[in-house]
N, C-alpha and C positions, 0 to 999 in steps of 0.2 A: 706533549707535556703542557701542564696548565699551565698559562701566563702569573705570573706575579702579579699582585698588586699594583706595583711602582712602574711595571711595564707595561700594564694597563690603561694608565693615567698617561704616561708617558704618550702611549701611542694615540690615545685619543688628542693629546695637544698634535702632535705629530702631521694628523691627518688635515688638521688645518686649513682647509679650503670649504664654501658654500656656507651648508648651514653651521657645519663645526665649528668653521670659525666664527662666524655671528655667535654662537653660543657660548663657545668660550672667551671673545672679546665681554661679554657680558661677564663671565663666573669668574673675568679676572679682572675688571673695572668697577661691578656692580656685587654681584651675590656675595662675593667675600668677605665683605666689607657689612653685609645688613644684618646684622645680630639681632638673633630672634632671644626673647625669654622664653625657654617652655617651660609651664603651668601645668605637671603629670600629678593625678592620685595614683599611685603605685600599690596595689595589694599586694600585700604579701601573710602568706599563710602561717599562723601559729603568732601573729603579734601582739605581744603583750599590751593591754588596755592601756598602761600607760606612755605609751610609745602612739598610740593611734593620735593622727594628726600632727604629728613630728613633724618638721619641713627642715629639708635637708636643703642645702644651696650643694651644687657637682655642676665644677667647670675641668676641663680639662683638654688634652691636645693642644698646647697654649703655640706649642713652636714660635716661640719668635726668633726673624730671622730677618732678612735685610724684605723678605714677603710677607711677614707678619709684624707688622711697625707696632711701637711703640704705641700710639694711641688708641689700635685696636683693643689691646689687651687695657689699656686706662680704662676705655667704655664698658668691655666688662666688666670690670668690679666692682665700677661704681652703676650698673643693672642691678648686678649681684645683690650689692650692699644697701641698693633702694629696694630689696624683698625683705630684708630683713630675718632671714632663714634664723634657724635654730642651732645647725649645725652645719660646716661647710667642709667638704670633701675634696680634694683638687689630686685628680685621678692621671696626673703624668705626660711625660711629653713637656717639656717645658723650653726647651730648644730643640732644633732640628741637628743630627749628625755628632751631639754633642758639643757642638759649637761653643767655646768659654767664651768666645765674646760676647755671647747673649744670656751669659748665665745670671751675672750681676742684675742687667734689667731686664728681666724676668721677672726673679726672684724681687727686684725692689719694684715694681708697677703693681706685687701681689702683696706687698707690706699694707694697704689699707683695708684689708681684710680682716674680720674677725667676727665672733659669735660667741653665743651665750653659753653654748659647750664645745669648743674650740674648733680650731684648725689644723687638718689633718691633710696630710699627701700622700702618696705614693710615688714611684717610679717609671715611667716607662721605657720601651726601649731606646730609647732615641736621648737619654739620660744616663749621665753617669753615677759611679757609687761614690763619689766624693766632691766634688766641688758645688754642684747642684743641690744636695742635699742641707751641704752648709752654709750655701746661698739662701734655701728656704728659710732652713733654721733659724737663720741671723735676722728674719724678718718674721718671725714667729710662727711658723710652721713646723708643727709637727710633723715628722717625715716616719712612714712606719716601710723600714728595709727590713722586708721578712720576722716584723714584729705585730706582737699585738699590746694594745693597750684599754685598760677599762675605765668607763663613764657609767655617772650615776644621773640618769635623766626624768625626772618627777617621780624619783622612787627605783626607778627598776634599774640593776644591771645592763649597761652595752660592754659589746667588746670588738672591737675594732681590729681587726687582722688586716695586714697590708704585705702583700707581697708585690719583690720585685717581677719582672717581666719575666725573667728566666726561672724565675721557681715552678714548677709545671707541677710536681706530681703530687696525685694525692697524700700520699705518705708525709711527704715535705711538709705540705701545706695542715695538716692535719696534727703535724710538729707542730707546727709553725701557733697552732692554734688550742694545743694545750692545755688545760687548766683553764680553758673558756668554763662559765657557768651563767652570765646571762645571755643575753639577746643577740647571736653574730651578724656582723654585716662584713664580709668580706667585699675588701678593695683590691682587685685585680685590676688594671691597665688592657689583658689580652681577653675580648669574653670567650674565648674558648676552655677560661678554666670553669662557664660552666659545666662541665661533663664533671670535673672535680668536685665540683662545689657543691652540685645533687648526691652524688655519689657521699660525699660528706652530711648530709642532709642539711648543710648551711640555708637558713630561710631566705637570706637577701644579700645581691653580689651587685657591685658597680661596678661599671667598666667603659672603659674610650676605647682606642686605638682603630678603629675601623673609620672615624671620621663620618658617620652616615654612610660610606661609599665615596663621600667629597664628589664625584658624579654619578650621578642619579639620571639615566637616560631612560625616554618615551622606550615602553614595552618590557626592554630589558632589564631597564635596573640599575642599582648597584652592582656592575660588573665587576667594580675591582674589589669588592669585600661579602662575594658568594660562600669564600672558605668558614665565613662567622657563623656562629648558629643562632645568633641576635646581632645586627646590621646597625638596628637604632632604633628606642624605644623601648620597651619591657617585651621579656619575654619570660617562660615557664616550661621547668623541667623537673617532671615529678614534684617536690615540695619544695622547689627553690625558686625563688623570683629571681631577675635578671633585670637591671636597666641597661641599658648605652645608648651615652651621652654621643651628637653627633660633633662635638668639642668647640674649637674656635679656631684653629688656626687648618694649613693646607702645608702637603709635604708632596714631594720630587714635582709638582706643576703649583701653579699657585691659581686654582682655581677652583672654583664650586658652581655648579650646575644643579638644579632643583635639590640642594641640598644646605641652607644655608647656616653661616652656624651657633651656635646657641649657649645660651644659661641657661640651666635648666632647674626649676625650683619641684621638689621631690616631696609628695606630703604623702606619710605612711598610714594606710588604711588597711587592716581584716581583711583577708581572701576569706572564701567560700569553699569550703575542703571538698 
């Protein structure tokens, strides 16, 4: 039986002795803590001229949690908010376990956010349908549960699809996305709904929840997030782009190993069909 993710993670703290622990005394003193900006041109196929050059602010996996302090999540947004993005995405995960002690400052560490076509979120698993969502709200986040909503960006049509973690199937999601007629960018939280999202012929999907891997080991890898079919970074399925964000915060160990984690500023460029 394939290991889990969380049992993955788990057992790599677990083993603890020689070089693993040198490595993870670092990804839990050091790398979690070093927030990177990433600077991605993202193509994506079929983009409307006036959408070319968009830059998108996507932060997400925020977890805060008694491991994920308060201050991390400040120096995010105010990276964030010194890019000065176009439009900002905040792709779920916002506590760890659901945790309402952490919902309020979350949601208020992310109040300094905003842009010149709004602020949008999603769901993730580790999120609930109700206290989270009106935590964000109340700090001016748009929260899209199983909704779409449409923007007019230097002319052209977007439509913004967001579903929760547990809406899986194309049918649903294809509901869910209805009455689209310009430019979709669905926000999933899980990237395995790209298989849906090509199948749908959606051009461009966002997504966290894989964390990078959170550890990233010599030769093997991302062992704990091999089930993903994009890990972190863009990928491509038939005529649908893919990013995932390797997020910000760490879930069941509180550590990061050559994975450290990041803002990510998203400038939309024409693929080459």
């Amino acid at each position: 039986m394939a290991m889990t993710r969380r049992a993955v993670l788990r057992t790599f703290v677990a083993t603890g002795v020689g070089t693993v622990a040198g490595f993870g005394a670092y990804g839990y003193l050091d790398e979690r803590h070093r927030l990177t900006v990433l600077r991605e041109d993202v193509p994506v196929l079929g983009l409307p001229p006036a959408l070319a050059g968009l830059r998108v602010g996507f932060l997400t996996d925020i977890h805060r949690s008694r491991w994920v302090p308060h201050d991390d999540v400040v120096h995010a947004v105010a990276r964030l908010m010194d890019e000065r993005p176009d439009l900002i995405i905040l792709g779920g995960d916002y506590v760890t376990d659901r945790d309402r002690l952490y919902m309020e400052p979350s949601a208020e560490a992310l109040r300094p956010l905003s842009a010149a076509h709004g602020v949008y979120g999603i769901l993730g698993n580790h999120d609930d349908d109700h206290d989270m969502p009106a935590a964000l709200a109340a700090r001016g986040v748009q929260v899209l549960k199983d909704a779409r909503t449409r923007l007019t960006i230097n002319g052209q049509t977007v439509d913004l699809v967001g579903i929760r973690f547990w809406t899986k199937r194309a049918s649903d999601i294809a509901a869910i996305a209805h009455g689209a007629t310009g430019f979709v960018i669905l926000l999933a939280h899980d990237p395995r709904r790209l298989t849906e999202a090509a199948a749908l012929k959606v051009p461009l999907v966002l997504s966290g929840h894989t964390h990078g891997g959170q550890v990233v080991l010599p030769v093997a890898g991302a062992v704990a997030a091999l089930k993903f079919p994009v890990v972190a970074g863009i990928g491509r399925r038939d005529q649908t782009t893919m990013f995932v964000s390797r997020g910000l915060g760490t879930v069941y160990v509180p550590v990061r190993i050559n994975c450290p984690p990041e803002v990510a500023i998203l400038t939309l460029r024409p693929a080459a069909a």
